[in-house]
C-alpha positions as CSV (number, residue, x, y, z in Angstrom):
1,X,91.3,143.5,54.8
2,X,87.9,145.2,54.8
3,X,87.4,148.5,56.0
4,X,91.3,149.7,56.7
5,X,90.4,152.3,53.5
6,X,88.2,154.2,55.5
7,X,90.2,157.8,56.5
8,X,89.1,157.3,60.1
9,X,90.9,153.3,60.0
10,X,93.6,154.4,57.9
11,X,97.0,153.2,60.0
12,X,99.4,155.5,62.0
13,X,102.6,156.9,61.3
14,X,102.1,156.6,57.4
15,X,102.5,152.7,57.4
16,X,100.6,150.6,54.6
17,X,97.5,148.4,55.6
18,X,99.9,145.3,54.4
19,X,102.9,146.5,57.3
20,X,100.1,147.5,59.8
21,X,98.4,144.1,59.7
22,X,101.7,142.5,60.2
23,X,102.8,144.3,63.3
24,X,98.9,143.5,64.9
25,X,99.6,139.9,63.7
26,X,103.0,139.2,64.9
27,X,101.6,140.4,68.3
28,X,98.7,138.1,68.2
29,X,101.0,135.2,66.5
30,X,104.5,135.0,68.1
31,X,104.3,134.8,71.6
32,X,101.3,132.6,72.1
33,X,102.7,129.9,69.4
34,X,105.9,129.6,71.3
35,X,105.0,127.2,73.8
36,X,103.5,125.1,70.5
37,X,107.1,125.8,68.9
38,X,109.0,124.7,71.4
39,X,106.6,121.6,71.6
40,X,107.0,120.9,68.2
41,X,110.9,121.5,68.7
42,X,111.5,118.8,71.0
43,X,109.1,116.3,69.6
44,X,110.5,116.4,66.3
45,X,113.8,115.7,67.9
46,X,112.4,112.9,70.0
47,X,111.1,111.5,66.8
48,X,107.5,111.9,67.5
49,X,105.0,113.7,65.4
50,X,102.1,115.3,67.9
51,X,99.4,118.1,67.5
52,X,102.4,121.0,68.3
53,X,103.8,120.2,65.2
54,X,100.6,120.0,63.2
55,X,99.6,123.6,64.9
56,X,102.9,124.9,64.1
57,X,102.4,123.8,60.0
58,X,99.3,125.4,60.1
59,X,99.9,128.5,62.2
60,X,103.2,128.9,60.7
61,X,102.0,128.1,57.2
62,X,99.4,130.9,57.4
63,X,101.9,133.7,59.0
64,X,104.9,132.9,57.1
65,X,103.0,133.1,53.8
66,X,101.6,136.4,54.7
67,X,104.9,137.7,55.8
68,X,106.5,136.9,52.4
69,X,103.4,138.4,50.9
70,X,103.9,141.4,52.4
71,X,107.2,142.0,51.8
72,X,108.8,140.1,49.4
73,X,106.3,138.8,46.5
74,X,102.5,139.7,45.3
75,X,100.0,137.5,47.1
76,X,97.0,137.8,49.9
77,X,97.6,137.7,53.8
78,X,96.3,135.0,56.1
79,X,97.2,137.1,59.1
80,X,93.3,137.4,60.2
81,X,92.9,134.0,59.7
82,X,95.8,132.8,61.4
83,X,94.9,134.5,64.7
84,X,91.5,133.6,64.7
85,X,92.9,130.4,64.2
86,X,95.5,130.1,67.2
87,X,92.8,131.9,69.2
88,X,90.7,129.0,68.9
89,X,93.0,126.7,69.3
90,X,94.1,128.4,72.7
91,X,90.0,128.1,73.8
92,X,90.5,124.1,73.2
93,X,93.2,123.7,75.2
94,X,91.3,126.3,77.9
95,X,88.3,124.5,77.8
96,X,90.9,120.9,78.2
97,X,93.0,122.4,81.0
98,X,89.1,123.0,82.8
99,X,87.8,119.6,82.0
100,X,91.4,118.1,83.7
101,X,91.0,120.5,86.4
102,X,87.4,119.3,87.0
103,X,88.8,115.1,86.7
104,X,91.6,116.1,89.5
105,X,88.9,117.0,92.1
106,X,89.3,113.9,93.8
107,X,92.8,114.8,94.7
108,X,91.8,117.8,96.0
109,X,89.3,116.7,97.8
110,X,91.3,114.2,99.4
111,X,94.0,117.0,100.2
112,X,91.6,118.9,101.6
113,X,90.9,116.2,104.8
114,X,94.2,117.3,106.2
115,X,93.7,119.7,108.7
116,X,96.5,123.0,108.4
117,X,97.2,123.4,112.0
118,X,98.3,120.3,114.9
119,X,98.1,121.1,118.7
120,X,101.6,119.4,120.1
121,X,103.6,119.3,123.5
122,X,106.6,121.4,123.1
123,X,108.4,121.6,126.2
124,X,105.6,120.6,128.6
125,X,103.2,122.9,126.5
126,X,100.7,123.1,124.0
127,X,101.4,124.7,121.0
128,X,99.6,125.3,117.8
129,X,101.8,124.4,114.5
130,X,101.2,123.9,111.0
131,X,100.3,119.9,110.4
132,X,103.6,120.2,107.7
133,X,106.0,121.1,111.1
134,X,104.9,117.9,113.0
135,X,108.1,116.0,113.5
136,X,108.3,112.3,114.1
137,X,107.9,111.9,117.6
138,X,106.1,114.5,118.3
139,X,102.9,114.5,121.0
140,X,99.6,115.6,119.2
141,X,97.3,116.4,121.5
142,X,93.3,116.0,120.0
143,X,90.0,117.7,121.8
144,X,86.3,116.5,120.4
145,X,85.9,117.3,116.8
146,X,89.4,117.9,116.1
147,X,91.0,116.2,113.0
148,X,93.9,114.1,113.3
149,X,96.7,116.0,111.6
150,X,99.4,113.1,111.1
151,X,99.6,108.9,111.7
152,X,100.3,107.3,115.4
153,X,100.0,105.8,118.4
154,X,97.7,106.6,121.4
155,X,99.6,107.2,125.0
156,X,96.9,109.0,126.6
157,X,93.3,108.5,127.0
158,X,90.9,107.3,124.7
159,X,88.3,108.3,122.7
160,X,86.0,106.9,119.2
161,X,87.5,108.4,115.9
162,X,85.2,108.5,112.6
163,X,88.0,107.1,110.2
164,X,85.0,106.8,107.1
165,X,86.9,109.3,104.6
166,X,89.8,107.1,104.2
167,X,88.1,103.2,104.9
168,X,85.0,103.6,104.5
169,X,83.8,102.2,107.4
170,X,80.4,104.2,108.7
171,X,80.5,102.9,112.6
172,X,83.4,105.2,114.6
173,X,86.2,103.2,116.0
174,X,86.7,102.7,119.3
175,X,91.1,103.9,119.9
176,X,92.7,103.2,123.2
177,X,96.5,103.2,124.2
178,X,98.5,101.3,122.4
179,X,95.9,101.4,119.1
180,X,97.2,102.9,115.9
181,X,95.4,106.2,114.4
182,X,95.1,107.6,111.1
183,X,95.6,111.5,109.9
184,X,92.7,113.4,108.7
185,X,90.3,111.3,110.5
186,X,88.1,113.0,113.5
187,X,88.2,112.9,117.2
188,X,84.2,112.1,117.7
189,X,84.0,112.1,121.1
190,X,87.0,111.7,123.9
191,X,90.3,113.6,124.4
192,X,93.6,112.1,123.9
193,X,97.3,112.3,123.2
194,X,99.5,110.2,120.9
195,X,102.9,110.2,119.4
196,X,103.3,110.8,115.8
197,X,104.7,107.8,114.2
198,X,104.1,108.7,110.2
199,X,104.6,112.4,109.2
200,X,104.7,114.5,106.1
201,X,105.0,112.1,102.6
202,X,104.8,108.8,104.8
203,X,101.1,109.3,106.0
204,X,98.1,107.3,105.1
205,X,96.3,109.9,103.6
206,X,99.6,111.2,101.6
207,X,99.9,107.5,100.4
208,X,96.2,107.6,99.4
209,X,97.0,111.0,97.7
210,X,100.2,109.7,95.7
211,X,98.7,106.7,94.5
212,X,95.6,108.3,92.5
213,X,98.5,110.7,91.1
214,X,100.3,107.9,89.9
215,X,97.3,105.8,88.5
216,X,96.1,109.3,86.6
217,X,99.4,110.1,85.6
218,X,100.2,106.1,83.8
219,X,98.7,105.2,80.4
220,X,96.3,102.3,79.8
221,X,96.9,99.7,76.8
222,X,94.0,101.3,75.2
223,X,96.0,105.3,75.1
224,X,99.0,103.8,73.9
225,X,97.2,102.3,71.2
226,X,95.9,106.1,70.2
227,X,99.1,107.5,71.0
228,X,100.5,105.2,68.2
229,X,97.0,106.2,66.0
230,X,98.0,109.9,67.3
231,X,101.4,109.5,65.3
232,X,99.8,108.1,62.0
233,X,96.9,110.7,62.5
234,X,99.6,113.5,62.4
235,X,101.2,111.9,59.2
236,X,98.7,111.4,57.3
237,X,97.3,114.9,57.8
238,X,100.4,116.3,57.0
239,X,100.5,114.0,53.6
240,X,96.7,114.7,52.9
241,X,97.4,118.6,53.5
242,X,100.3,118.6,50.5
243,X,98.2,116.3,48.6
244,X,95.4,119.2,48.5
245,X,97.7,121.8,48.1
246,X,99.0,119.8,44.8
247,X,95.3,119.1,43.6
248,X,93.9,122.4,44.0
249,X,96.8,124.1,42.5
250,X,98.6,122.4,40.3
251,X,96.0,119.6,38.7
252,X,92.6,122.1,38.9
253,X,94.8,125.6,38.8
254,X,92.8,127.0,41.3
255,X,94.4,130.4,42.9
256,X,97.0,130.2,45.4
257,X,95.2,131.7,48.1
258,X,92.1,128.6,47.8
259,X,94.8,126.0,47.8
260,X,96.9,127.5,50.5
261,X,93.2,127.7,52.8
262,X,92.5,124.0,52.0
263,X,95.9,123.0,52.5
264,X,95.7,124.7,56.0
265,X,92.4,124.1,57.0
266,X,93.6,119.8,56.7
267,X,96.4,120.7,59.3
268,X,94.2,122.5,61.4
269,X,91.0,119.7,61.6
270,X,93.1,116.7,61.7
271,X,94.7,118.0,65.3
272,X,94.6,114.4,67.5
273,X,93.8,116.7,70.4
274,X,90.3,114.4,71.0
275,X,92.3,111.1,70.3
276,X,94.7,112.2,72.8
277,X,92.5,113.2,76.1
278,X,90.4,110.0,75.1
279,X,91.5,107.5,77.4
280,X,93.5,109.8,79.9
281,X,90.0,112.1,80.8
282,X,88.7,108.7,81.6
283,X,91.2,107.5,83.3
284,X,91.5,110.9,85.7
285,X,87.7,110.7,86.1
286,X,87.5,106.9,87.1
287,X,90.8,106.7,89.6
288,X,89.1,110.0,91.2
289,X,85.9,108.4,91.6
290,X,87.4,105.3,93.3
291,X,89.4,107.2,95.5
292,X,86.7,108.9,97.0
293,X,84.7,105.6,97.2
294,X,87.9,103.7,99.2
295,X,88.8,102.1,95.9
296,X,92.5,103.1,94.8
297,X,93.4,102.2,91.0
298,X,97.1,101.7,91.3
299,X,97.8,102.2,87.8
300,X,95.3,102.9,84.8
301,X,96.5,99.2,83.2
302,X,95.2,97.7,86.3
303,X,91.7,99.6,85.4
304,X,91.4,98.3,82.2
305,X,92.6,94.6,83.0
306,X,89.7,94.4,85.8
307,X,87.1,94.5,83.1
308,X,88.2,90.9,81.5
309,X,88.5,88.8,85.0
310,X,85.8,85.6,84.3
311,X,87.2,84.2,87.5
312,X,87.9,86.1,91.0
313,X,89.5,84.0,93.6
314,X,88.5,84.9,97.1
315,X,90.8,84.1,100.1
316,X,88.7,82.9,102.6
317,X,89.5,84.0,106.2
318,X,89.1,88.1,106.9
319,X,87.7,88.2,103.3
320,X,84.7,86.1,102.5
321,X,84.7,85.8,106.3
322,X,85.4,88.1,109.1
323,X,88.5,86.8,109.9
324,X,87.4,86.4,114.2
325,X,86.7,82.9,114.8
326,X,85.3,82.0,117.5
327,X,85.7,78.9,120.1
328,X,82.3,77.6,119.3
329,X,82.4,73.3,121.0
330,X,85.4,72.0,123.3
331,X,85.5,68.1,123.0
332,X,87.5,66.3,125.6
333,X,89.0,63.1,125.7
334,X,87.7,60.2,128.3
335,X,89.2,61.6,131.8
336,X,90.1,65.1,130.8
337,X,88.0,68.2,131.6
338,X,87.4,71.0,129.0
339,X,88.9,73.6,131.1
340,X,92.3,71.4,130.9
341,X,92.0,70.9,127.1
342,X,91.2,75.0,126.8
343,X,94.7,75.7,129.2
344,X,96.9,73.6,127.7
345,X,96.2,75.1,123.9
346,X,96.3,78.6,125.4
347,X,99.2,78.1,127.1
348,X,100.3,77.3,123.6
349,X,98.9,80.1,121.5
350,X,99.3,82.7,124.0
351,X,102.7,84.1,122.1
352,X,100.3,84.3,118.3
353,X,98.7,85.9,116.4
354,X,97.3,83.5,113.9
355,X,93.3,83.9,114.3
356,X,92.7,80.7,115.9
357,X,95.0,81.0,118.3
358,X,93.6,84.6,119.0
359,X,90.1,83.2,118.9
360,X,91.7,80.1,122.0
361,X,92.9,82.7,123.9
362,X,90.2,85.2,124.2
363,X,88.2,81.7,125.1
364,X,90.4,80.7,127.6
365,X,91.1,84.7,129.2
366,X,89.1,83.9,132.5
367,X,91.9,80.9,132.9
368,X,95.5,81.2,134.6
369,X,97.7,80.1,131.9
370,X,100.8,77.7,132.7
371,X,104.1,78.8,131.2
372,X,105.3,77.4,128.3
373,X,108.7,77.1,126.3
374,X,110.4,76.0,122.9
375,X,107.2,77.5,121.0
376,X,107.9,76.6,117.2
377,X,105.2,77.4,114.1
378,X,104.7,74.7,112.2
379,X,103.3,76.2,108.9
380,X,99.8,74.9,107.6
381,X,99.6,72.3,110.5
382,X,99.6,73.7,114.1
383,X,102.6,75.2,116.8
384,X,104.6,72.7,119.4
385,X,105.9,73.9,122.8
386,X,106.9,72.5,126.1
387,X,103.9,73.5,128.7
388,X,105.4,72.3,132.4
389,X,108.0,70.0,131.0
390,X,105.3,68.2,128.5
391,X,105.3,68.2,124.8
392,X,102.5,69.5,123.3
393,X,100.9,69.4,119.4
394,X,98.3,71.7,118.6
395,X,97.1,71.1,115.4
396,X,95.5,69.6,112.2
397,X,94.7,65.8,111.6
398,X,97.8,65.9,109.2
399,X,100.1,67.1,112.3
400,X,98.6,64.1,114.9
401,X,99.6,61.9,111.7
402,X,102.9,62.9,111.5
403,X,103.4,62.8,115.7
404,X,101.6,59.3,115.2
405,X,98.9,60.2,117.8
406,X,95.9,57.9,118.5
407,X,93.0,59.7,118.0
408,X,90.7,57.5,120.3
409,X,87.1,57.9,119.9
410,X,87.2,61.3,119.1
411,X,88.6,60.7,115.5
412,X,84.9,60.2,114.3
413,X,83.9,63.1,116.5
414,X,86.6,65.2,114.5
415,X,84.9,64.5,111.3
416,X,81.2,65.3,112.0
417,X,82.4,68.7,113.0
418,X,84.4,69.0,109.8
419,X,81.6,68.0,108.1
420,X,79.4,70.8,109.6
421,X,82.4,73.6,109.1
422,X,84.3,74.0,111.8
423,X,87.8,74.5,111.9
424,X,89.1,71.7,114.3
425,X,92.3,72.1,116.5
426,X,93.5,68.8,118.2
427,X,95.4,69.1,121.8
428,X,97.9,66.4,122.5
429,X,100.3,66.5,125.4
430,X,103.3,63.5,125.7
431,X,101.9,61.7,122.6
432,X,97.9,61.9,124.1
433,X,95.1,63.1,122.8
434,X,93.6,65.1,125.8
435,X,90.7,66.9,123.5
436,X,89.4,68.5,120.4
437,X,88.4,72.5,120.0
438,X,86.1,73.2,117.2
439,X,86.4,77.0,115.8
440,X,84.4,78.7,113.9
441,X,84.2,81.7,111.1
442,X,81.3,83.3,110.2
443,X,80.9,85.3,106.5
444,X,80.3,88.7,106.4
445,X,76.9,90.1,105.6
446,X,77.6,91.6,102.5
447,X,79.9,87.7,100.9
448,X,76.4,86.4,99.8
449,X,75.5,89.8,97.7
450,X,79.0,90.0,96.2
451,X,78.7,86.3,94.9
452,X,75.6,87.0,93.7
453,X,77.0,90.6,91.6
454,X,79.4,88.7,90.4
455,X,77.2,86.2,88.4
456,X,75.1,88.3,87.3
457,X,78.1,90.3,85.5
458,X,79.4,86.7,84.1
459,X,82.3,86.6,86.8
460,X,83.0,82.9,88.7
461,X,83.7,82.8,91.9
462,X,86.3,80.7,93.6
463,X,87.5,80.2,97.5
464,X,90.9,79.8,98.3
465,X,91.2,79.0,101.8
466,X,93.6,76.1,104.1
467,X,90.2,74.5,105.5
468,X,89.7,70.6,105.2
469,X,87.5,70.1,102.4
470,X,83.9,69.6,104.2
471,X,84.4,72.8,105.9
472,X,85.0,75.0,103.0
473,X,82.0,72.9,100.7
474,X,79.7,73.5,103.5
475,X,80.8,77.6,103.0
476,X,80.9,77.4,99.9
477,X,77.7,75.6,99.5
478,X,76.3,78.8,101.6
479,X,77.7,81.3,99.4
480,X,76.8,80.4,96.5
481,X,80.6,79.7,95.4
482,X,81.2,77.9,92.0
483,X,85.1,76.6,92.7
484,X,86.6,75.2,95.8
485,X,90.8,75.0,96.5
486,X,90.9,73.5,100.0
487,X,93.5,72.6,102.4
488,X,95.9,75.3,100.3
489,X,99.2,76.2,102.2
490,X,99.9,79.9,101.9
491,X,103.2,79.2,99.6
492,X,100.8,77.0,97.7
493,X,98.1,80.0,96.4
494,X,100.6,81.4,93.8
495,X,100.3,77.8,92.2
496,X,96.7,77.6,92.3
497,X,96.2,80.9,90.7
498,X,98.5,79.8,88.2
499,X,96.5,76.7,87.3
500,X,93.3,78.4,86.8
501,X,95.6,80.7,84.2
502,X,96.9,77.7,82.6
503,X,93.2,76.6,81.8
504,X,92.6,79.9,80.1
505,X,91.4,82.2,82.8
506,X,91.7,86.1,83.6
507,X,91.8,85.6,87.3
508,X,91.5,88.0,90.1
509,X,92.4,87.7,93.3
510,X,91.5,88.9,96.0
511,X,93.3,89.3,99.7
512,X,94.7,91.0,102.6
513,X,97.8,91.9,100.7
514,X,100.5,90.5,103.1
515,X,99.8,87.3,103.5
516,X,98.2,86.7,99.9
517,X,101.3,88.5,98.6
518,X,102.2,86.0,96.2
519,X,99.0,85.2,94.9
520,X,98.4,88.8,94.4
521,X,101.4,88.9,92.3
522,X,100.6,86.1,90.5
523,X,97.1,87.1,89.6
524,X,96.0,89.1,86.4
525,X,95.0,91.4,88.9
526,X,95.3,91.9,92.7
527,X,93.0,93.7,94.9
528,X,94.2,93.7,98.3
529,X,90.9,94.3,101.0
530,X,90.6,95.9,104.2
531,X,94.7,97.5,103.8
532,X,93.7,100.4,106.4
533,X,96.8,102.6,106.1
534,X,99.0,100.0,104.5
535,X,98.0,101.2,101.2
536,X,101.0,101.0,99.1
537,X,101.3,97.4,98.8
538,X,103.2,96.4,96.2
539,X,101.8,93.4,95.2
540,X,98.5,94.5,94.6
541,X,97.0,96.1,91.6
542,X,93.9,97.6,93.1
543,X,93.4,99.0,96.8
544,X,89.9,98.2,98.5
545,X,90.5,100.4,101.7
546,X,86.9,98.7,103.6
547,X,87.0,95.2,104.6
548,X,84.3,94.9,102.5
549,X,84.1,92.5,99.9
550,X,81.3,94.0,98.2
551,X,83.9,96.8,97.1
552,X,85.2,94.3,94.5
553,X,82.0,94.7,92.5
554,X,82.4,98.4,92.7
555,X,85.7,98.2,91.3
556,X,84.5,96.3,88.5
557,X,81.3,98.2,88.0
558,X,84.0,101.5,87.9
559,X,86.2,99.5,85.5
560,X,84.1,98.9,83.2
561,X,81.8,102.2,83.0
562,X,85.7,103.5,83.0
563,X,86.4,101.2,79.6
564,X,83.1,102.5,78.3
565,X,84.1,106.0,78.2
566,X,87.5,105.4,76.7
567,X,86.0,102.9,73.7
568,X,83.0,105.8,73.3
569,X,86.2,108.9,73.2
570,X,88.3,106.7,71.0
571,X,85.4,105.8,69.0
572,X,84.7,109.6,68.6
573,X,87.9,110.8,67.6
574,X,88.0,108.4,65.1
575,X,84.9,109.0,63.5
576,X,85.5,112.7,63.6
577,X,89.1,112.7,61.8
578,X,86.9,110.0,59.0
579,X,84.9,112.9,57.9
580,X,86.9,115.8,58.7
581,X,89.9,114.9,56.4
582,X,87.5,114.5,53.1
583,X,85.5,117.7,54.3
584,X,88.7,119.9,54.6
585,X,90.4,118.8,51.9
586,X,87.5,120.1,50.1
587,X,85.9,116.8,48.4
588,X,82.1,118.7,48.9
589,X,83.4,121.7,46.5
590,X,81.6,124.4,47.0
591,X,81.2,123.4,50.5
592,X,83.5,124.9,52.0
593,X,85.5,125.0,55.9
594,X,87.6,128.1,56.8
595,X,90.8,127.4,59.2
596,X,88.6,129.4,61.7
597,X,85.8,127.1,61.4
598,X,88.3,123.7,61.4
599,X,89.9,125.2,64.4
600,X,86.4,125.9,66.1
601,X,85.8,121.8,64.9
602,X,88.4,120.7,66.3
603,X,88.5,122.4,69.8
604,X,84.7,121.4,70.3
605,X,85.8,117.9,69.0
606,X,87.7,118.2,72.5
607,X,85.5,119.4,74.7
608,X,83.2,116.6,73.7
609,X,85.6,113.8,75.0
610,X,86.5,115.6,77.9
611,X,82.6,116.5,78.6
612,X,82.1,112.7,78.0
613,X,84.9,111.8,80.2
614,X,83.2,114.1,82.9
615,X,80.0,112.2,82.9
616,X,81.6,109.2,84.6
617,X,81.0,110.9,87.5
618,X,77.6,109.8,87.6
619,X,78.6,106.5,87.6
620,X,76.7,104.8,90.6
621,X,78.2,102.6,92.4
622,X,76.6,99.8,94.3
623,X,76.7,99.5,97.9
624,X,79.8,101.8,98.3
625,X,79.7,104.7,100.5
626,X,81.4,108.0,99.3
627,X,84.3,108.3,101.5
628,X,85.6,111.4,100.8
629,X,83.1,113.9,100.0
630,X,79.9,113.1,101.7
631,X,82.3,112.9,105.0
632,X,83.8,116.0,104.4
633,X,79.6,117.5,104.1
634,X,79.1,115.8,107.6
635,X,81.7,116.7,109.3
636,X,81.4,120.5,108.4
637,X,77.8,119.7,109.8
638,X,78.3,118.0,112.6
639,X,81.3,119.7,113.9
640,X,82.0,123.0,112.8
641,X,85.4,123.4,114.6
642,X,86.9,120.5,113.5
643,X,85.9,121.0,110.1
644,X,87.9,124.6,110.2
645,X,90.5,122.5,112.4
């Protein structure tokens, strides 16, 4: 080592410069390697060959050597070189640990929407707890601007909550008793009380929270491909490094101290450290951007998969549509009054909740309703039910067939306002028509623009949907749809998802994740739409949180720029182990790399990818709102205290 001869350098307590520079070493060495040795230790024993154990070769190589230099045999010391080697190799894995701190923002950010302290009744007062000591039960009392700390039900009063960081939806929601609430929204306006009904781990937002953990914690096809490459990687650096050693020294009789360099400097360069944060830093970035955008990845496979759909199959009602028909034309038969035809199917649908019978009721609300008994579903065709003694069939054409009705005149009727896309319901009471209702759903304003994305990116579009056929052509027709599957019963989607696979498709499908279950399931990839807080479906792959289906291109757009960053990371650390091996195995002799400088290579080589991996964040994303962040900005402005709340 240069300049330990000079008197005022010379080492303490009468120890040679060979002893002194081993104690500094062995300081510098031992205890930051250990977590790399112990590593190396466990992957060797699992089998697997990873950058611990190259680290440790060329670490340990370096050290070892020295050591036995020092006291056991005549040779030079790598002790400066191996701890300005590890020391570099601790900045890559700094400057890695930053870049994952920077992709896990989301999480935080999503975290930070819970409010730390609850206002409950505890014996007939208020006290002030910490959100994690709200018990099941309990009564949560909210003032203006307050956040909600935990899931429930309204009891008291009413007010309009701003629930945009977790759906997405801009307009505040109006809540009254008996509604559902979600934590970590805010208390715009009113002041109310309700009863916890989802605490701790079970809430929406903790739900949210878990799923982007999971997504940024699973591996996409693409990483287990480099993990695989990571292996080889390892081998063959370990193979190339002997192979230099026995070039160098034995075949061109170079000194030991060149070949030992060369040999150390291929261990050091050929660390998979880039091929390894290639596809997860992606991965982290992308499910963190779609969780702040309402768009919940539920594993990274799912993010990869979405970016070779060529078909997305729409369900129609609440998805391409808004899912509240409306009673739009009451047709009669001769000698019947509307008002009779509207009681009777009421009196009928009063008891569901299927959207046409919702849409009947709210039609017929000014009406006093008769009382009815023996109400009995009948699945894809209509209900039955005795209304004041009387049978009654409210249904489809394909239900008066099978009650062998007489349609009358009104059977002609029935088909022109097929024809122009309404849903029709046909009333018949003791084997009589006595009337037709025509219902109708309109899209949403954003279905046209989605179709239209969807195109343009090379995607078909298909409706799935339990209409007659001239109703869903004529909506199709409107939207701008390439493939029709009318008059599907719900246990009959599965099938039809599976017949578009069977003629070579990647399909996605897309649904309200309860109903659409199997279809989900079936589909190369599920997106369940407008969940609200149900968001750990099982079915479904990917999580749209809006009832928006315009959040489908956003996935996509996401998935893809998401792909693009892994290819361009994988591409990288490729390319960069292709010229590093020749260059440090010292092929452009008398050019040259010290470990120092392979370790500086390789560590930058890092930060690269995970830089790369960063800049997803700029990723714009069409027609979505920012759900977490920008709310968190307005809320702080808009109310102060329930910001700190």
């Amino acid at each position: 080592p240069m300049g330990l001869g000079e008197p005022w350098l010379r080492p303490p307590f009468g120890l040679s410069e060979d002893v002194a520079m081993f104690f500094l070493a062995s300081a510098a060495i031992l205890y930051p390697v250990w977590p790399f040795l112990v590593a190396a230790w466990r992957a060797l024993r699992n089998g697997v060959l990873n950058m611990a154990v190259l680290v440790v070769l060329s670490v340990g190589t370096g050290y070892l050597f020295s050591v036995g230099a020092t006291f056991f045999f005549e040779g030079q010391q790598f002790y400066e070189a191996a701890s300005v080697l590890l020391v570099f190799i601790l900045l890559g894995h700094w400057l890695e640990m930053r870049a994952r701190a920077g992709a896990s923002a989301a999480i935080r950010a999503l975290l930070d929407l819970a409010p730390p302290k609850a206002t409950v009744l505890r014996d007939g007062k208020e006290v002030e707890v910490a959100t994690a000591d709200v018990v099941l039960g309990d009564i949560v009392v909210l003032r203006p601007g307050n956040k909600l700390p935990v899931d429930g039900e309204v009891i008291e009063g009413g007010s309009t909550i701003d629930e945009s960081m977790l759906t997405g939806e801009s307009m505040p929601v109006t809540k009254k008793v008996g509604d559902k609430v979600i934590g970590a929204t805010i208390n715009k306006s009113g002041t109310l009380r309700y009863r916890s009904t989802k605490v701790g781990a079970d809430t929406a937002l903790a739900q949210i929270v878990k799923l982007v953990q999971e997504a940024q914690n699973s591996k996409a096809p693409a990483q287990l491909l480099a993990d695989r490459a990571s292996q080889w990687l390892v081998l063959a650096a370990i193979v190339i490094g002997l192979a230099t050693f026995a070039v160098w020294f034995w075949w061109l009789g170079q000194p030991l101290l060149f070949a030992m360099t060369l040999t150390i400097t291929v261990f050091v360069i050929a660390c998979p450290d880039a091929l390894g944060l290639a596809t997860p830093m992606a991965v982290m970035v992308g499910t963190g951007l779609g969780a702040s955008n309402g768009i919940l990845f539920k594993n990274a496979a799912a993010l990869e998969e979405a970016t070779k759909l060529n078909v997305i199959v729409f369900d129609k009602t609440g998805t391409l549509t808004m899912g509240q028909p409306k009673v739009v034309e009451i047709v009669p038969a001769a000698g019947v009054s509307p008002d009779e035809v509207l009681q009777v199917a009421a009196a009928v649908d009063q008891g569901s909740d299927h959207p046409l019978a919702v849409a009947i009721v709210e039609r017929a609300k000014d009406i006093k309703l008769p009382k009815v008994s023996g109400f009995l579903n009948i699945e894809g065709k209509g209900a039955s039910a005795a209304v004041g003694g009387s049978p009654v069939f409210l249904g489809n054409r394909r239900l008066m067939d099978e009650q062998k009705i007489d349609l009358l005149r009104l059977g002609e009727r029935a088909e022109t306002l097929k024809g122009e896309g309404r849903t029709v319901i046909h009333v018949a009471r003791s084997g009589k028509l006595l009337g037709l209702i025509a219902i109708a759903d309109t899209p949403r304003p954003t279905a046209i623009a989605t179709i239209a994305k969807l195109h343009e990116q090379g995607v078909r579009v298909a409706m799935l949907t339990g209409d007659n056929a001239g109703t869903a052509k004529r909506i199709a027709d409107m939207l701008g749809i390439d493939i029709v599957l009318a008059e599907v019963l719900p246990g009959q989607k599965a099938d039809k998802i599976k017949e578009l696979q069977g003629q070579g498709q990647k399909v996605g499908m897309v649904g309200d994740g309860v109903n659409d279950a199997p279809a989900l399931t079936q589909a190369d990839v599920g997106f369940a739409i407008g969940a609200g807080t149900d968001v750990a479906i099982e079915s479904a792959d990917i999580v749209l949180m809006r009832s928006d289906p315009y959040d489908v291109v956003g996935a996509m757009t996401l998935s893809r720029a998401t792909l693009r960053k892994m290819h361009q990371n994988l591409w990288w650390a490729v390319g960069y182990n292709v010229i590093a091996f020749p260059i440090a195995a010292g092929m452009f002799y008398p050019f040259l790399l010290g470990p120092e400088i392979a370790a500086l290579a390789m560590s930058g080589s890092s930060a690269l990818v995970a830089v790369n991996a960063l800049l997803l964040k700029r990723t714009k994303l069409e027609g979505i709102r920012p759900a977490a962040a920008s709310m968190t900005e307005r809320v702080a402005h808009q109310h102060p205290s329930g910001a700190q709340a």
